[in-house]
PyMOL commands that place a pseudoatom at each C-alpha (Angstrom):
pseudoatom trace, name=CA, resn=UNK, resi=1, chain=A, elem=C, hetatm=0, pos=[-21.515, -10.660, 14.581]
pseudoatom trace, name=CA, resn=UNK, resi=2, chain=A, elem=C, hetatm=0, pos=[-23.068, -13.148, 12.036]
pseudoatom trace, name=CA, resn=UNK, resi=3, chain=A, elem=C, hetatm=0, pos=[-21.647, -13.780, 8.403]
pseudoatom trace, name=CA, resn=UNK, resi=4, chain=A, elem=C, hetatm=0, pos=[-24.382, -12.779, 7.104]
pseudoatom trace, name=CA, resn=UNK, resi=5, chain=A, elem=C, hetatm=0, pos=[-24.384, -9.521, 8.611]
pseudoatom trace, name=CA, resn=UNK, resi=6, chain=A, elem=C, hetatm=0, pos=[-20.908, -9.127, 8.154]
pseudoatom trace, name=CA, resn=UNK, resi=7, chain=A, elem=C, hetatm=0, pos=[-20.983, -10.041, 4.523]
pseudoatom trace, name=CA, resn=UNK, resi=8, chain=A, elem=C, hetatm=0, pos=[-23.618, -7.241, 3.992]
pseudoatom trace, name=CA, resn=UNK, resi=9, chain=A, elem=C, hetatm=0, pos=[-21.664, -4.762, 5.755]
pseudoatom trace, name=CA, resn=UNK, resi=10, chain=A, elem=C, hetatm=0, pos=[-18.269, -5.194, 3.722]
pseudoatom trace, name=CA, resn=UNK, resi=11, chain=A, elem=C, hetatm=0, pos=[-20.159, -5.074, 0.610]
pseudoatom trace, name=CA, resn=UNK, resi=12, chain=A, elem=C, hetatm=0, pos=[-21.567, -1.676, 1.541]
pseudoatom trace, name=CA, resn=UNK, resi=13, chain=A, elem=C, hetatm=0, pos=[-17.998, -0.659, 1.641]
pseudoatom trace, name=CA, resn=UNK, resi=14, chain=A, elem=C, hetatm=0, pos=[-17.009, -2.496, -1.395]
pseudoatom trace, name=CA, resn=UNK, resi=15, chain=A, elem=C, hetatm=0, pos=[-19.731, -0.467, -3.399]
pseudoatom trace, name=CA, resn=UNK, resi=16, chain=A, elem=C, hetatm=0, pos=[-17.293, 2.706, -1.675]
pseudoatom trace, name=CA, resn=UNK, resi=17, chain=A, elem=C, hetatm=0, pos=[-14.327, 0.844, -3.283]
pseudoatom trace, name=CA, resn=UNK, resi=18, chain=A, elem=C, hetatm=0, pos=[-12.933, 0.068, 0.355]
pseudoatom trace, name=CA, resn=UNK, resi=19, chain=A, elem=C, hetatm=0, pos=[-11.948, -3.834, 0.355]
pseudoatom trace, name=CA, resn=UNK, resi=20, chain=A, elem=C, hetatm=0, pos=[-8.506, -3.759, 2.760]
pseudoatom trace, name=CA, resn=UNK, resi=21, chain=A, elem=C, hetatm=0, pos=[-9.125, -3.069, 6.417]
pseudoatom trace, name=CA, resn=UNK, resi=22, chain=A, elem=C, hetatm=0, pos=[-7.217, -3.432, 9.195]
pseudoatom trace, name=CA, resn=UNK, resi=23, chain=A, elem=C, hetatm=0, pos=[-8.338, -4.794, 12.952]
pseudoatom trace, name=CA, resn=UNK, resi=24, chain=A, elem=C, hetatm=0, pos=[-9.120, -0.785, 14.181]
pseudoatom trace, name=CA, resn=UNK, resi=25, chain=A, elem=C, hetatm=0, pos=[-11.295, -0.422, 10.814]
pseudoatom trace, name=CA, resn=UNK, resi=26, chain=A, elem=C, hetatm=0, pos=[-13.119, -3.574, 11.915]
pseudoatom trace, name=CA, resn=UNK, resi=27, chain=A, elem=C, hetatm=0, pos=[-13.709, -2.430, 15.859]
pseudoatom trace, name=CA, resn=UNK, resi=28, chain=A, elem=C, hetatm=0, pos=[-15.965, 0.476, 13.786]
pseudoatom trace, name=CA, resn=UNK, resi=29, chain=A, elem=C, hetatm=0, pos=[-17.160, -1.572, 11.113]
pseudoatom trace, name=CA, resn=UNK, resi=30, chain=A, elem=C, hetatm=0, pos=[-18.385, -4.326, 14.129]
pseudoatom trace, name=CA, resn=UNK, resi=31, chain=A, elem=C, hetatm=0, pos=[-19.077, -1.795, 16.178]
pseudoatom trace, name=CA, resn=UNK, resi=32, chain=A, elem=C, hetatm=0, pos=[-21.625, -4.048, 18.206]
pseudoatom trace, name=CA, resn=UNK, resi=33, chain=A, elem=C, hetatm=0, pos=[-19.109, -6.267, 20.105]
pseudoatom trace, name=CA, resn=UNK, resi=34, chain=A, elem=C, hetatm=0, pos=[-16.462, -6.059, 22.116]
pseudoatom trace, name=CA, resn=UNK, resi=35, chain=A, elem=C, hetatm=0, pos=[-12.450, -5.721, 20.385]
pseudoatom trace, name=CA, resn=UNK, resi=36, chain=A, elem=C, hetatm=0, pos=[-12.428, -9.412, 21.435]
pseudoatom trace, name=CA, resn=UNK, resi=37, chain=A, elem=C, hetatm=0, pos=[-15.476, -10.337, 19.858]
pseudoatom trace, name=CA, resn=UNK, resi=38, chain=A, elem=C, hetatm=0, pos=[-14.246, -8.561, 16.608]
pseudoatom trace, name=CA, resn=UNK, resi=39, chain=A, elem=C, hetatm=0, pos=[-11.201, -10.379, 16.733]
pseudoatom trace, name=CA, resn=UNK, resi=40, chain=A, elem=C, hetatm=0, pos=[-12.963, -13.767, 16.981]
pseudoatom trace, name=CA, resn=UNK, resi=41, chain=A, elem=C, hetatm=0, pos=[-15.425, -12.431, 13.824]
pseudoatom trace, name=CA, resn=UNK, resi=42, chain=A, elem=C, hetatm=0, pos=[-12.806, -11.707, 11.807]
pseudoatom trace, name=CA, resn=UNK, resi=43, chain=A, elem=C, hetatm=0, pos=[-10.837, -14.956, 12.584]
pseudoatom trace, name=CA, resn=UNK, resi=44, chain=A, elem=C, hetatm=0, pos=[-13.897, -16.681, 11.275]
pseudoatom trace, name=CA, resn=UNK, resi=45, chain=A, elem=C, hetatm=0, pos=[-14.200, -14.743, 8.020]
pseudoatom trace, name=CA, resn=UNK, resi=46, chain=A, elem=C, hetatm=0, pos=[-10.872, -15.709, 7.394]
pseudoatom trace, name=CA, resn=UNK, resi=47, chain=A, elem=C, hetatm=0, pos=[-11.309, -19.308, 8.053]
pseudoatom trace, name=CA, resn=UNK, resi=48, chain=A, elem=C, hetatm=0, pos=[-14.462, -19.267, 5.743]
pseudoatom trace, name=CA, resn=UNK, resi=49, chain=A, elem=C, hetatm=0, pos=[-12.479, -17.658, 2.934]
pseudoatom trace, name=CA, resn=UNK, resi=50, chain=A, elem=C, hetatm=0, pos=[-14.346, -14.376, 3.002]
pseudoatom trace, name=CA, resn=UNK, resi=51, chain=A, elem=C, hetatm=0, pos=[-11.315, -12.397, 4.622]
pseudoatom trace, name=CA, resn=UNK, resi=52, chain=A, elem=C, hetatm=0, pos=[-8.165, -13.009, 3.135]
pseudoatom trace, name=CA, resn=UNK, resi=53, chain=A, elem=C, hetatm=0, pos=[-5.111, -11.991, 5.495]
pseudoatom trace, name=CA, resn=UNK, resi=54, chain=A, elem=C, hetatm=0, pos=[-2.560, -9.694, 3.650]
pseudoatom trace, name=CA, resn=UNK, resi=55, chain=A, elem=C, hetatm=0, pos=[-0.184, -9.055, 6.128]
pseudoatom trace, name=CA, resn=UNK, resi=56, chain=A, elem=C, hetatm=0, pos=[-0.607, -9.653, 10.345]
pseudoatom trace, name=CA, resn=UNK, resi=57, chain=A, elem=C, hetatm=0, pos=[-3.140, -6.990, 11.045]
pseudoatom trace, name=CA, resn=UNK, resi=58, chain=A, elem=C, hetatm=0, pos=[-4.627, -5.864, 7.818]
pseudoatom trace, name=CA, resn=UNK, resi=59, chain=A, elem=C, hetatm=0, pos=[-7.366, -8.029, 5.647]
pseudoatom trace, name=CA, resn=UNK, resi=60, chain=A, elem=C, hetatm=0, pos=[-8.734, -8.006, 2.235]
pseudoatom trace, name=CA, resn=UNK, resi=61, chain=A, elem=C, hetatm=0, pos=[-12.309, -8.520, 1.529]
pseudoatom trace, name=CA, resn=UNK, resi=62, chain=A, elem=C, hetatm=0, pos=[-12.154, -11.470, -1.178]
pseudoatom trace, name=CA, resn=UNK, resi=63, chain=A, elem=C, hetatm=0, pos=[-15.437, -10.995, -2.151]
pseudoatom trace, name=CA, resn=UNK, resi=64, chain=A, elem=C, hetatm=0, pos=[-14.760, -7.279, -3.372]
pseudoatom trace, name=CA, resn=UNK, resi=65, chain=A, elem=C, hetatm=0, pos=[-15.749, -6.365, -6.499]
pseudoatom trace, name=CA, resn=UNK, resi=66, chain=A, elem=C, hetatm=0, pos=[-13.850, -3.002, -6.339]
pseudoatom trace, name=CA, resn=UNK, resi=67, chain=A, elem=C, hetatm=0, pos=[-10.409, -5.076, -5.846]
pseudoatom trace, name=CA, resn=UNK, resi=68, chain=A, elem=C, hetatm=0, pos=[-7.967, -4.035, -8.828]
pseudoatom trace, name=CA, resn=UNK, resi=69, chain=A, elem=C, hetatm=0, pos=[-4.147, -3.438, -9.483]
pseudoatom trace, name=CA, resn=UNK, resi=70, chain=A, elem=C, hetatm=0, pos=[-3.562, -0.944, -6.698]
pseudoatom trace, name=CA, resn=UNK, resi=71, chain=A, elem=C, hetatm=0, pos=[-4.147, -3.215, -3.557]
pseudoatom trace, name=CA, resn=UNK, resi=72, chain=A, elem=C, hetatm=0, pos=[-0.503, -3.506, -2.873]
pseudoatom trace, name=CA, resn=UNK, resi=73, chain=A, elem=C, hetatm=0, pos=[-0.777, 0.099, -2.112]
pseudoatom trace, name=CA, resn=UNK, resi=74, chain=A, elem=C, hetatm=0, pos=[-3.706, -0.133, -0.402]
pseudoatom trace, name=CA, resn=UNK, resi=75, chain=A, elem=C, hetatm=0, pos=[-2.132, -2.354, 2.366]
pseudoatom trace, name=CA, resn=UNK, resi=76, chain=A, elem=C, hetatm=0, pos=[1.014, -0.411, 2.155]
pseudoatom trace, name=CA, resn=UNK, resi=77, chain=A, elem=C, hetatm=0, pos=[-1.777, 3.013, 3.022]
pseudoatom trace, name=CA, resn=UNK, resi=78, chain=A, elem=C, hetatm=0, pos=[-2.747, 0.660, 5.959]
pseudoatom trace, name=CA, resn=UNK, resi=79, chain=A, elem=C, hetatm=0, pos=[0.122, -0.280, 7.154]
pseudoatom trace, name=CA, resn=UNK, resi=80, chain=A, elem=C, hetatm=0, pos=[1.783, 3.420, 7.652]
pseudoatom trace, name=CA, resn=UNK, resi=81, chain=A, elem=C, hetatm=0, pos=[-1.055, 5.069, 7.970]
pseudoatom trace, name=CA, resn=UNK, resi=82, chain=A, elem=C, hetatm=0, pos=[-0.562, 8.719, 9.491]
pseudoatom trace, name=CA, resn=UNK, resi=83, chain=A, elem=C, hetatm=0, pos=[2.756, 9.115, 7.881]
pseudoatom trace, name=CA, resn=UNK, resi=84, chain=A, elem=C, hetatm=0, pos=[4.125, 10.360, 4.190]
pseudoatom trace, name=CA, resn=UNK, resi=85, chain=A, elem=C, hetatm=0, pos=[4.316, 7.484, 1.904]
pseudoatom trace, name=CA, resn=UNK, resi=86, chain=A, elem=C, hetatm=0, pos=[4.973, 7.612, -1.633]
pseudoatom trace, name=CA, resn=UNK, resi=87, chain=A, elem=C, hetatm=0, pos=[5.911, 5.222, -4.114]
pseudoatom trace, name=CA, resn=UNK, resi=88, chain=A, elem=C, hetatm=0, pos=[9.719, 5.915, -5.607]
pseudoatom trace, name=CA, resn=UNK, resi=89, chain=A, elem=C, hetatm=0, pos=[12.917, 4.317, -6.014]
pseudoatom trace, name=CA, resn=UNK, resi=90, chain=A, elem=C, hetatm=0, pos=[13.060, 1.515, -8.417]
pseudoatom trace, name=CA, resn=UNK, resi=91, chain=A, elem=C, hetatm=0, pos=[8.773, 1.121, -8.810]
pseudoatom trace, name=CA, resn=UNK, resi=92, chain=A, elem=C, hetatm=0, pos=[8.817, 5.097, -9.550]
pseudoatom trace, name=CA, resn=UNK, resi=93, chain=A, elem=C, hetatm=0, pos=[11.499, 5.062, -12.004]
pseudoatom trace, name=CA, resn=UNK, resi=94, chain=A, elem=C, hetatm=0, pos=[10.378, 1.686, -13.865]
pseudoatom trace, name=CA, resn=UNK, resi=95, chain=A, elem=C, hetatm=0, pos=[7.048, 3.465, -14.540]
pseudoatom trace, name=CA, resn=UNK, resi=96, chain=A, elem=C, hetatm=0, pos=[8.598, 6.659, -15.409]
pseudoatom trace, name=CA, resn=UNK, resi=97, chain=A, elem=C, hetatm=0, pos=[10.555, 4.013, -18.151]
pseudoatom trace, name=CA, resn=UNK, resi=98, chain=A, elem=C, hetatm=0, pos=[13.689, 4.750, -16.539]
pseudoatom trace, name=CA, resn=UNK, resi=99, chain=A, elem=C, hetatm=0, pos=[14.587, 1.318, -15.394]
pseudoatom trace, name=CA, resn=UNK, resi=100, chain=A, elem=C, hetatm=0, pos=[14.301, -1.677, -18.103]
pseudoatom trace, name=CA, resn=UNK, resi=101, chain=A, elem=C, hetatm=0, pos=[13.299, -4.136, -15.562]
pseudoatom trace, name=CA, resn=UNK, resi=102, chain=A, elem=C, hetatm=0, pos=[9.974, -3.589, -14.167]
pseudoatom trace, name=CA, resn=UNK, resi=103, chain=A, elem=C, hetatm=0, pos=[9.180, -5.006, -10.771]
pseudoatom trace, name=CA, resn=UNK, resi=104, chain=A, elem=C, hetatm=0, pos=[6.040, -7.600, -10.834]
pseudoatom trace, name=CA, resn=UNK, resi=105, chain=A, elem=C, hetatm=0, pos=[6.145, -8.725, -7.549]
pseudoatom trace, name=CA, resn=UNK, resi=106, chain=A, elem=C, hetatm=0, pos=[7.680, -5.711, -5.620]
pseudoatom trace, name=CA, resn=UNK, resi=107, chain=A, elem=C, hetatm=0, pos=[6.516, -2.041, -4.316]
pseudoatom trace, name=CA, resn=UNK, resi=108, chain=A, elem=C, hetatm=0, pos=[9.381, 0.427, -2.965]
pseudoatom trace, name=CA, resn=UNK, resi=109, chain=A, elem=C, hetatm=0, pos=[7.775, 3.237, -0.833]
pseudoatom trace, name=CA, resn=UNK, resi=110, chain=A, elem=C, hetatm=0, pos=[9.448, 6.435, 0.665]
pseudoatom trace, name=CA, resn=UNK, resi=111, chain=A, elem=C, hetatm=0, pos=[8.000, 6.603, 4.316]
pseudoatom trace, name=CA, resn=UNK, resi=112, chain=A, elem=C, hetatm=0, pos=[8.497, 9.228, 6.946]
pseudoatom trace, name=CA, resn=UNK, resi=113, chain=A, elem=C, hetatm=0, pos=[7.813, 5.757, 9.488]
pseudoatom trace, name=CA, resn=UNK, resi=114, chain=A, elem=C, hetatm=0, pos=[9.651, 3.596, 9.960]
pseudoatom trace, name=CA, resn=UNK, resi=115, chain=A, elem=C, hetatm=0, pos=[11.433, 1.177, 7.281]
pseudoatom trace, name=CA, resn=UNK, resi=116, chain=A, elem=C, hetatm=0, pos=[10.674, -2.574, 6.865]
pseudoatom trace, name=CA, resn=UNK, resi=117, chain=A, elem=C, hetatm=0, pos=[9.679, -5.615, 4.282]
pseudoatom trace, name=CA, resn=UNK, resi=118, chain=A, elem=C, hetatm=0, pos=[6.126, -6.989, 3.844]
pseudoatom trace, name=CA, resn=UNK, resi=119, chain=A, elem=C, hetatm=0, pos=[5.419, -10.251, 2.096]
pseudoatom trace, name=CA, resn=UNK, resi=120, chain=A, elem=C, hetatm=0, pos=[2.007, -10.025, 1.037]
pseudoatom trace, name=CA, resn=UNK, resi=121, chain=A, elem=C, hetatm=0, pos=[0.085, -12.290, -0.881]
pseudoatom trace, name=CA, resn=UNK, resi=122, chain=A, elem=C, hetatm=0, pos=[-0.320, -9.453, -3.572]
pseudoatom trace, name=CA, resn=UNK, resi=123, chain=A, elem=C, hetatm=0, pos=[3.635, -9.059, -3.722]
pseudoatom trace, name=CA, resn=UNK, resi=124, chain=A, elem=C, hetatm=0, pos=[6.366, -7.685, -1.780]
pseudoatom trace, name=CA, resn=UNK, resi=125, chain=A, elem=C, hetatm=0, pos=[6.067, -4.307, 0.495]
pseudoatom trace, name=CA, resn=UNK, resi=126, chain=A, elem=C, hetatm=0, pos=[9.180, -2.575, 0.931]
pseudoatom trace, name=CA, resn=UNK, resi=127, chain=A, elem=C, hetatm=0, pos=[9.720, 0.773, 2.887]
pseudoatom trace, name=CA, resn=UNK, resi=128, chain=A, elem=C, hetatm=0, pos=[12.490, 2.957, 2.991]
pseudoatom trace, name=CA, resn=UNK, resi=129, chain=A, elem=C, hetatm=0, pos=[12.890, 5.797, 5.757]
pseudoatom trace, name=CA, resn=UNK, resi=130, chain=A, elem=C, hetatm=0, pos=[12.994, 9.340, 4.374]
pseudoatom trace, name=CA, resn=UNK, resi=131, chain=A, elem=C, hetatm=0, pos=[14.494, 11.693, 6.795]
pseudoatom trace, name=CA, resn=UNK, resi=132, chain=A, elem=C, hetatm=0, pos=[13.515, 14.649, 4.256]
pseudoatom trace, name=CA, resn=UNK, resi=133, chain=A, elem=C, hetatm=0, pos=[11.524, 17.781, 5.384]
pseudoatom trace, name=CA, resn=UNK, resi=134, chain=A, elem=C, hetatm=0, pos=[7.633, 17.148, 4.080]
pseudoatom trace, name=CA, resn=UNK, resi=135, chain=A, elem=C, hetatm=0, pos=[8.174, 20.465, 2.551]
pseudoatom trace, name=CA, resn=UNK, resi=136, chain=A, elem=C, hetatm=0, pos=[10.682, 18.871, 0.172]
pseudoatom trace, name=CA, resn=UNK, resi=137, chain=A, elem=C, hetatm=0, pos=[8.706, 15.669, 0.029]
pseudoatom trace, name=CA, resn=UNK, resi=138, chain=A, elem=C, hetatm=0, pos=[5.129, 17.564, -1.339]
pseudoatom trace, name=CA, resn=UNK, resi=139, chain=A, elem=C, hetatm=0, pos=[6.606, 19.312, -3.864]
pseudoatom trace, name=CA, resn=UNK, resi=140, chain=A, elem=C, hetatm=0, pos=[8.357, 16.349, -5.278]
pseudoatom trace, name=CA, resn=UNK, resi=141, chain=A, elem=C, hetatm=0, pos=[5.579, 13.742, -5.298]
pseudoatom trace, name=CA, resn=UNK, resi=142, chain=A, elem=C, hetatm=0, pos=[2.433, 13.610, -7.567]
pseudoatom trace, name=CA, resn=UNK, resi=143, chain=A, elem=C, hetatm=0, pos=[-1.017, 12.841, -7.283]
pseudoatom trace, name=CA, resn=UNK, resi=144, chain=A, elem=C, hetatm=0, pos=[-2.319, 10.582, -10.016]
pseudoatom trace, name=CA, resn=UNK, resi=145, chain=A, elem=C, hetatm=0, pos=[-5.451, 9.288, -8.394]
pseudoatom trace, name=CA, resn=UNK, resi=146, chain=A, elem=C, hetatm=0, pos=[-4.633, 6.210, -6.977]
pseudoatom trace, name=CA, resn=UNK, resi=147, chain=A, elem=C, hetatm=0, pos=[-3.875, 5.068, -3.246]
pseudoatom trace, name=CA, resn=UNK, resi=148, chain=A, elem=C, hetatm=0, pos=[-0.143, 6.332, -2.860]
pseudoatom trace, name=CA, resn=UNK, resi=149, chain=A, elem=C, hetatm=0, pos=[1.680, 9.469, -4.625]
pseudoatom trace, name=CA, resn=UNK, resi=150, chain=A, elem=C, hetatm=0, pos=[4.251, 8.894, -6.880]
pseudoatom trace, name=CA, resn=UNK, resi=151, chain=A, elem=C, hetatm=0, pos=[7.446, 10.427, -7.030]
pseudoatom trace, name=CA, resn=UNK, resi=152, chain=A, elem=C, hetatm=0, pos=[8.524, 12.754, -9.567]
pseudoatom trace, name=CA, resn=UNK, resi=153, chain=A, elem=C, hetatm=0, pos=[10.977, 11.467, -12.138]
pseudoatom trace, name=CA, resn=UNK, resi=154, chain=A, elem=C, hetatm=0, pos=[14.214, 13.928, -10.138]
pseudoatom trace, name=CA, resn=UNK, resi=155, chain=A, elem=C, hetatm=0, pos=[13.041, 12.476, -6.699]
pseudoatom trace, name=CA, resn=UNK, resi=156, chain=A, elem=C, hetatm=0, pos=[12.689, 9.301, -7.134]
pseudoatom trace, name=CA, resn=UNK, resi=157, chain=A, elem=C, hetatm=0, pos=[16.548, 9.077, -8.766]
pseudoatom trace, name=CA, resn=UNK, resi=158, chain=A, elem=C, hetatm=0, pos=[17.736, 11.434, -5.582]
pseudoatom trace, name=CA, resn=UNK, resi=159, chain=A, elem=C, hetatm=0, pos=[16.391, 8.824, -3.645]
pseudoatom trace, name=CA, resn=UNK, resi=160, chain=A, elem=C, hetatm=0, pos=[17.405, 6.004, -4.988]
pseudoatom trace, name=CA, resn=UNK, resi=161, chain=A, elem=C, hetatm=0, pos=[21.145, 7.432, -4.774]
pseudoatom trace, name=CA, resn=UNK, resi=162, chain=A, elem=C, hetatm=0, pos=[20.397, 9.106, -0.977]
pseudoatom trace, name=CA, resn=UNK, resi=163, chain=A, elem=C, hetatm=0, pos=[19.680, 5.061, -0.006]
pseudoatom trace, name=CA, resn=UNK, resi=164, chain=A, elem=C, hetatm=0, pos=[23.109, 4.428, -1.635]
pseudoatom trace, name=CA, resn=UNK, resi=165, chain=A, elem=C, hetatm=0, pos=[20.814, 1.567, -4.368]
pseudoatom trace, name=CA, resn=UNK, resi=166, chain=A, elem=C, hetatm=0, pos=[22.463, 0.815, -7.577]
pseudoatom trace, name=CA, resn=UNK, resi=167, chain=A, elem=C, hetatm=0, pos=[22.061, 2.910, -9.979]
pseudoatom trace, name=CA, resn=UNK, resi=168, chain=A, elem=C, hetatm=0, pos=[23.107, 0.644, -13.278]
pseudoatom trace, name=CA, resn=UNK, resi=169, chain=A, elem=C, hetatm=0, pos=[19.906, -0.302, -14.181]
pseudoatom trace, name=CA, resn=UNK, resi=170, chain=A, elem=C, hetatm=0, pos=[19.002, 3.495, -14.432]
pseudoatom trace, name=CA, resn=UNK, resi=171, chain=A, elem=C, hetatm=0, pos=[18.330, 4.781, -18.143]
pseudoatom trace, name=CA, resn=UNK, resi=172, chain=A, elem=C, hetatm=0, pos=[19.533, 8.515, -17.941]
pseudoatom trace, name=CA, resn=UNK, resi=173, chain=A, elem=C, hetatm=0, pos=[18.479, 9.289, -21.113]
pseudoatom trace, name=CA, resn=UNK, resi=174, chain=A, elem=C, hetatm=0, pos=[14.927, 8.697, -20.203]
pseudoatom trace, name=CA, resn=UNK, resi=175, chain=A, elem=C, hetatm=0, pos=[14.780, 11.005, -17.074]
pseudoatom trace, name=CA, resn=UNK, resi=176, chain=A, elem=C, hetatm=0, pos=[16.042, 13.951, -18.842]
pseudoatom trace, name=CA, resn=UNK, resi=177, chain=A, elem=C, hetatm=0, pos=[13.593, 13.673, -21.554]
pseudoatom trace, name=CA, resn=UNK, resi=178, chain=A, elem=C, hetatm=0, pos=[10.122, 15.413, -21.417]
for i in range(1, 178): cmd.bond("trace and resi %d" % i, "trace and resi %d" % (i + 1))
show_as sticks, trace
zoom trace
């Protein structure tokens, strides 16, 4: 794979809004060579600058135009991909206005995988396991158009408590009104 052929192909995607990928993405997106090969293209982007490496595995396309404020969730999608994610405990509840301190640097995600901590150069990835029926977890989360659900305002505090988090922050006030 040449750069300039790659280049060309990962702004086709941009134009889709697709800018994070992750090393299975790129065996289809460099469909031409071997899973070696790819490996070796995609070490070059990144030593070029053109991919940037978010986490091991999953890239970022720094030439994106389409790249806004959702590409922590993006790489959180990628890294759990084929499970129930959802954004809730302290991110949910900050949004909701809940919690007085809003998290800059931080996402906290639900996840039927498994749990674990991500430092990212876009900020801190942090997964909690949810043991709860995806029944229950459907009818509590919300679909606002972006990359992950979000929590509703009564799940995101029953989670928060179910993980045994502190809960002083927490505005009650603010999640009963509506």
């Amino acid at each position: 794979m040449d750069q300039a052929t790659a280049v060309r192909r990962l702004a086709a995607y941009d134009k889709q809004g697709r800018y994070v990928f992750t090393n299975r993405d790129f065996e289809k997106v460099f469909h031409e060579g071997s899973p070696r090969a790819v490996r070796a293209g995609i070490q070059r982007l990144v030593r070029v600058g053109i991919l940037g490496r978010a986490i091991k595995g999953v890239y970022v396309n720094n030439l994106a135009q389409s790249k806004g404020s959702s590409t922590l969730e993006l790489i959180a999608k990628s890294l759990r991909r084929g499970e129930y994610n959802y954004v809730s405990l302290e991110s949910a509840l900050s949004e909701y206005g809940a919690i007085s301190q809003i998290p800059l640097d931080r996402i906290t995600i639900m996840t039927t995988g498994r749990k674990g901590e991500y430092k990212t150069p876009f900020g801190v990835i942090e997964f909690t396991h949810t043991k709860r029926p995806v029944k229950d977890i459907v009818q509590s989360i919300e679909d606002l158009g972006r990359p992950l659900r979000l929590a509703n305002k009564q799940a995101a505090l029953r989670d928060l408590k179910r993980v045994g988090r502190n809960l002083h922050l927490v505005d009650e006030r603010e999640l009963n009104e509506d």
